[in-house]
C-alpha positions, -999 to +999 in steps of 0.1 A: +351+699-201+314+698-199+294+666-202+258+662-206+240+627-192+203+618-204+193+598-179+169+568-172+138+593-169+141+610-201+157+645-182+192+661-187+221+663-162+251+685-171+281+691-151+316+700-158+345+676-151+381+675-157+387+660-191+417+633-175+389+625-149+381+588-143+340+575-148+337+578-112+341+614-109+302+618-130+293+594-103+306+609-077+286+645-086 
């Protein structure tokens, strides 16, 4: 599953996770 973050500065992070994945695991990337 992908995800997209917008984060504090206005910019984009995207990443794929598992979709039963925990909060931790966007964290953890």
């Amino acid at each position: 599953m992908q995800c997209k973050v917008t984060l504090l500065d206005g910019s984009e992070y995207g990443c794929d996770v598992d979709k039963r994945s925990r909060g931790q695991v966007l964290f953890d990337k």
